[in-house]
N, CA, C and O of each residue as an XYZ file, in Angstrom:
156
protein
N      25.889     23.489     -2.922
C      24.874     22.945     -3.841
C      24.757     21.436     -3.620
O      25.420     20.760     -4.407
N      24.039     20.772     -2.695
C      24.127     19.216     -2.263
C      22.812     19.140     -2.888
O      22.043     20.058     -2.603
N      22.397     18.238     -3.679
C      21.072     17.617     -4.391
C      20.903     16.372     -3.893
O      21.613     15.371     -3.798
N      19.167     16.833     -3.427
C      18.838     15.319     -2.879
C      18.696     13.966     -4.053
O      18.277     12.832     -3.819
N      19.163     14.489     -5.268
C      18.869     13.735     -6.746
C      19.464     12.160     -5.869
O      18.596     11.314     -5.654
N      20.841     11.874     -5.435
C      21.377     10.550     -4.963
C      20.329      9.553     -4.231
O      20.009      8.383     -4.439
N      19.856     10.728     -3.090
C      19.687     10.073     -1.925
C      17.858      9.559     -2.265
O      17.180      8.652     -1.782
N      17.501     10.761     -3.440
C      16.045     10.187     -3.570
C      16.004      8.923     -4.561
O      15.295      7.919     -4.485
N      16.932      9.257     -5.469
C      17.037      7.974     -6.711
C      17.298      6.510     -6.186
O      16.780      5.472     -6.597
N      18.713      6.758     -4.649
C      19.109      5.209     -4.240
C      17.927      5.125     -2.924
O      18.295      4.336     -2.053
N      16.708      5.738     -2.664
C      15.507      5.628     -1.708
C      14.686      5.253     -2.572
O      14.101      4.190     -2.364
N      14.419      5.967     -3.722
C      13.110      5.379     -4.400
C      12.731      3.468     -4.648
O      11.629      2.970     -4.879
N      14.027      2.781     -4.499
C      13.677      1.872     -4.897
C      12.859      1.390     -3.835
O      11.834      0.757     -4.092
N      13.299      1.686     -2.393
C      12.390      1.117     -1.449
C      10.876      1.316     -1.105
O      10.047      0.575     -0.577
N      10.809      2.882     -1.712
C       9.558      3.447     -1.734
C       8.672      2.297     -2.886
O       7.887      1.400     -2.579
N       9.083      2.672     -4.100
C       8.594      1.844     -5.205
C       7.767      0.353     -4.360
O       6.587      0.172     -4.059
N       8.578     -0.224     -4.241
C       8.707     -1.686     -3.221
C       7.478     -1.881     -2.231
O       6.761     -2.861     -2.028
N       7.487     -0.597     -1.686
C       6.534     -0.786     -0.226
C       5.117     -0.035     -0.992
O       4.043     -0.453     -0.559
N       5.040      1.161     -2.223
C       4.014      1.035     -2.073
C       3.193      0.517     -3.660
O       2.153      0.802     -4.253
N       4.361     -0.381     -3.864
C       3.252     -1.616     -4.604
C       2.770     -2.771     -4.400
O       2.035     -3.525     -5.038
N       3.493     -2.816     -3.029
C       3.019     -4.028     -2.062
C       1.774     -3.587     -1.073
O       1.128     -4.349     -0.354
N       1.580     -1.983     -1.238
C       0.112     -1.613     -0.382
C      -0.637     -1.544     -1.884
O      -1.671     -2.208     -1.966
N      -0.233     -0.839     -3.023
C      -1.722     -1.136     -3.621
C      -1.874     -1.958     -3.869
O      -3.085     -2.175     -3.927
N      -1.128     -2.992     -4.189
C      -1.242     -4.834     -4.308
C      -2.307     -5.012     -3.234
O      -3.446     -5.299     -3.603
N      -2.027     -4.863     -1.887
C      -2.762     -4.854     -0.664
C      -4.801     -4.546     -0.805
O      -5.914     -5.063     -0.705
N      -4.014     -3.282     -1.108
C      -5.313     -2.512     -1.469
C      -6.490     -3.321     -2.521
O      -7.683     -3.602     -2.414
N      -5.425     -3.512     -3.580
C      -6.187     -4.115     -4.704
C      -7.208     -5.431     -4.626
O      -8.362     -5.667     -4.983
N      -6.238     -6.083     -4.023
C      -6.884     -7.466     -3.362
C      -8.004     -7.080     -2.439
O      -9.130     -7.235     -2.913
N      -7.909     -6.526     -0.998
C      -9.041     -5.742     -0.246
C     -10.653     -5.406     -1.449
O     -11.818     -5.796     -1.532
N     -10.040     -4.787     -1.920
C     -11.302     -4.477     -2.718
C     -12.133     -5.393     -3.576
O     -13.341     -5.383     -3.812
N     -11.008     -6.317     -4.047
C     -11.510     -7.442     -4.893
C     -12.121     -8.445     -4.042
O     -13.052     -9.080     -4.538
N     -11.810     -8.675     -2.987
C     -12.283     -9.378     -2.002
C     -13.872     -8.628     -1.413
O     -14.858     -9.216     -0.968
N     -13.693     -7.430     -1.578
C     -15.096     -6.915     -1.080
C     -16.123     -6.886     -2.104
O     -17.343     -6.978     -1.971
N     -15.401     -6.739     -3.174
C     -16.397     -6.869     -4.351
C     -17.080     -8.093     -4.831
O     -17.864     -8.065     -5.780
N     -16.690     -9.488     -3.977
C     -16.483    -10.981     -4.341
C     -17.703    -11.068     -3.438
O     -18.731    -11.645     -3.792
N     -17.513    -10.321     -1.952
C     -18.538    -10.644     -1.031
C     -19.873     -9.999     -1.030
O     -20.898    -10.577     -0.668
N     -19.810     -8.659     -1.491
C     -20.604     -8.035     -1.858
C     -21.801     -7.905     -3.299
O     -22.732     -7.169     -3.626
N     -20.965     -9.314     -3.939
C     -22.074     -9.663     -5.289
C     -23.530    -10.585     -4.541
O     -24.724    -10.297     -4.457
N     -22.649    -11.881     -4.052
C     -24.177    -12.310     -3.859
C     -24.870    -11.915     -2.328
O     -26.041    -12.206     -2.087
């Protein structure tokens, strides 16, 4: 009975990390298109 519960709980933090630094990414991208795309 080996549970990935460890290995996903002490991984998630990196996941967390990388993908709030892409929708951060993302977020900006869009705001930036939306900036160029007014006038």
């Amino acid at each position: 009975m080996n549970r990935p519960g460890r290995a996903s709980a002490r991984r998630s933090g990196r996941d967390y990390t990388a993908v709030a630094l892409i929708g951060a990414g993302l977020a900006v991208l869009a705001l930036a298109l939306l900036l160029v795309g007014i006038p």
